[in-house]
C-alpha positions as CSV (number, residue, x, y, z in Angstrom):
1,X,0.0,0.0,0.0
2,X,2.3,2.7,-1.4
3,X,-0.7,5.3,-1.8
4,X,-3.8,6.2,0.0
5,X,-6.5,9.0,-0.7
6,X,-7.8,10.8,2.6
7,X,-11.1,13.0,2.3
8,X,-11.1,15.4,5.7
9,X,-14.6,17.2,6.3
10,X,-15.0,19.7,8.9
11,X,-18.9,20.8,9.9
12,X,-18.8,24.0,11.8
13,X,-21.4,27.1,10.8
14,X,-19.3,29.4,12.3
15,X,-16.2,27.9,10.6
16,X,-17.2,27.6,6.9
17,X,-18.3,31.6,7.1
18,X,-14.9,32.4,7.9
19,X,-15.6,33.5,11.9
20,X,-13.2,31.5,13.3
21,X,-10.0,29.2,12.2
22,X,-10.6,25.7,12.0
23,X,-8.2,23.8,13.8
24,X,-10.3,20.2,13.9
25,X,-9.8,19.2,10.1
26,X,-6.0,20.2,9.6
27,X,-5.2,18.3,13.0
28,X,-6.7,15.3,11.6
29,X,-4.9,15.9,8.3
30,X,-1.9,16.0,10.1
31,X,-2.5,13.1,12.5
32,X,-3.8,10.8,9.5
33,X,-0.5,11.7,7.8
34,X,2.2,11.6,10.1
35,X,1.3,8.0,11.2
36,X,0.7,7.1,7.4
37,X,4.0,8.3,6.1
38,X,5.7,6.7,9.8
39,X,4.2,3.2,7.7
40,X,5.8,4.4,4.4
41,X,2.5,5.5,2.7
42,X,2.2,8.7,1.2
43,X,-1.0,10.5,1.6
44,X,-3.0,12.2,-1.3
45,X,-5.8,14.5,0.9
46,X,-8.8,16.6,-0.3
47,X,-10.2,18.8,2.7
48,X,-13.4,20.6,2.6
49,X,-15.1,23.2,5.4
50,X,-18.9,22.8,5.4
51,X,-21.7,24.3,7.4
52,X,-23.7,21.9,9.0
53,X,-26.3,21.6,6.8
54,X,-27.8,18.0,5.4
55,X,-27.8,18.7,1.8
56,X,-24.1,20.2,1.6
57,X,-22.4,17.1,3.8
58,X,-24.5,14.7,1.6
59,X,-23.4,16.4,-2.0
60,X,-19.8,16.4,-0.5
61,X,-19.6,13.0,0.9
62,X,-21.0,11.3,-2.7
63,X,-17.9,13.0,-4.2
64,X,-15.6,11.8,-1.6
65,X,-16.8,8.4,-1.9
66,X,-15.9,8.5,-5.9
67,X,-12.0,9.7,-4.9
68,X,-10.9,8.7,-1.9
69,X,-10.1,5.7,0.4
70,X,-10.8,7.3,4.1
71,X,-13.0,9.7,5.5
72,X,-12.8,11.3,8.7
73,X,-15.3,13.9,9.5
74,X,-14.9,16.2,12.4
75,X,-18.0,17.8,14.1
76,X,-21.7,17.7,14.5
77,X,-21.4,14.1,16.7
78,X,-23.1,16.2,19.8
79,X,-27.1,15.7,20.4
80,X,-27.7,19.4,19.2
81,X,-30.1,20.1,16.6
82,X,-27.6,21.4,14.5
83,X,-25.0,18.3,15.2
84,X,-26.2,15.9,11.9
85,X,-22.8,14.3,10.4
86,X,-23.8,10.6,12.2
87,X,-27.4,10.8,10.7
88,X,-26.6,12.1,7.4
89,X,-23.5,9.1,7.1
90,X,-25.1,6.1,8.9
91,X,-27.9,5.1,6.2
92,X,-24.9,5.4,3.9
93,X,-22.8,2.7,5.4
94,X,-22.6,-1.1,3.7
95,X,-20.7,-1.9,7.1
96,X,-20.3,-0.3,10.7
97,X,-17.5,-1.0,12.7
98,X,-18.6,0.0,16.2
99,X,-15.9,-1.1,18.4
100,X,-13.6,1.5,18.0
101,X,-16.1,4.4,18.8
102,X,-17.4,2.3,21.4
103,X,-13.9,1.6,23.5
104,X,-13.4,5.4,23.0
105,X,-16.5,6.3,24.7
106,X,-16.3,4.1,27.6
107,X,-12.1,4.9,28.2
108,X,-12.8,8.6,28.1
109,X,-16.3,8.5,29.7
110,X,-14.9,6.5,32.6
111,X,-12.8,10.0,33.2
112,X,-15.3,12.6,31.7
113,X,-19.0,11.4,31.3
114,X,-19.7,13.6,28.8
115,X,-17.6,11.9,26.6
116,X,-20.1,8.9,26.6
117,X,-22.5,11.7,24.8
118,X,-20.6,11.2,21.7
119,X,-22.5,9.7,18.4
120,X,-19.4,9.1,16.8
121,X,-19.2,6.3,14.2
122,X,-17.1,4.2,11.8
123,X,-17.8,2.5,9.0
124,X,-17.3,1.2,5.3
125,X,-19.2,2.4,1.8
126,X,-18.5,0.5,0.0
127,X,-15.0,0.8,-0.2
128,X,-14.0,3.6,1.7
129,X,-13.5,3.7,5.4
130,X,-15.3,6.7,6.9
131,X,-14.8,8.0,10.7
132,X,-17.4,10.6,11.8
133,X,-15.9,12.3,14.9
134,X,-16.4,14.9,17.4
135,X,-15.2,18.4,16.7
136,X,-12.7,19.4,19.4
137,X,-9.0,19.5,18.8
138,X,-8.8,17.6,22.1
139,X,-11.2,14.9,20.5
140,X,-9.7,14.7,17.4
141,X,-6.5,13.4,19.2
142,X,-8.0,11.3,21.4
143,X,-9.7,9.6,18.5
144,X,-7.8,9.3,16.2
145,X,-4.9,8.1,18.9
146,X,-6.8,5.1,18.6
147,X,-8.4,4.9,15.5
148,X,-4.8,5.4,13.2
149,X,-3.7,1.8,14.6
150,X,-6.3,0.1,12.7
151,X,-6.3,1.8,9.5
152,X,-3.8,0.0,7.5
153,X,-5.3,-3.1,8.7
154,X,-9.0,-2.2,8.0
155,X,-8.1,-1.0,4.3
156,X,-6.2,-4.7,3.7
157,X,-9.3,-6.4,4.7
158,X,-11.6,-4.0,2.9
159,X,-9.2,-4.8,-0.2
160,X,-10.2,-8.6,0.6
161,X,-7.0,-9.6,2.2
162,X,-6.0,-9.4,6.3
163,X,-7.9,-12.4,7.3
């Protein structure tokens, strides 16, 4: 696996109209790509800024899904009425992978109970491994601390080999 394609979405109103800096998505870049090129993969990404809004995650997402291999979304996991990333990717996915999300909740729930507020999820589309997270900085380390481990993995098995 010399090469892999990595869409990063950020959903943030305030973000996408320019009010403040986002620091979520370009974390995660950086995150997916140091431990990437650390395996001797080089990194290809495609970033995008969205409000949160239904239609524009859904148009953005199909795109993603034609060019890319992961997806991590940051933002819009909370139970506001505004937070939608989960519901707009969940009827999408041909797989879930739960267990990650789930052993992140309960390790940094045990500590901070909010964090078992979280409707983070992973998944497949088909062929592309998606990860909807929270928004934080903070979060998006703690995530993806333990997500990153599994990706190579989890792309060999999606490819049809890893058994």
């Amino acid at each position: 696996m010399a090469e892999l394609k990595l869409g990063v979405i950020t959903m943030s109103d305030r973000a996408s109209a320019g009010e403040y800096e986002d620091e979520s998505g370009p974390l995660a870049e950086q995150l997916f790509n140091d431990f990437l090129q650390s395996k001797g993969v080089q990194v290809e990404t495609q970033t995008a800024i969205l409000p949160d809004d239904e239609g524009e995650l859904r148009k953005t997402l199909l795109q993603y899904l034609k060019e890319v291999n992961i997806i991590c979304i940051t933002g819009g996991t909370g139970l506001g009425p505004k937070d939608i990333s989960p519901d707009v990717v969940k009827p999408l996915l041909t797989k879930e992978i739960p267990g990650v999300m789930e052993y992140i909740r309960v390790k940094y729930g045990a500590k901070f109970p909010n964090a078992l507020l979280s409707r983070a999820l992973a998944g497949v589309i088909g062929d592309v491994l998606i990860y909807v997270i929270p928004g934080s900085p903070k979060a998006v380390k703690e995530y993806l601390d333990e997500i990153l481990p599994t990706i190579l993995h989890s792309i060999k098995m999606i490819q049809g080999g890893g058994h």
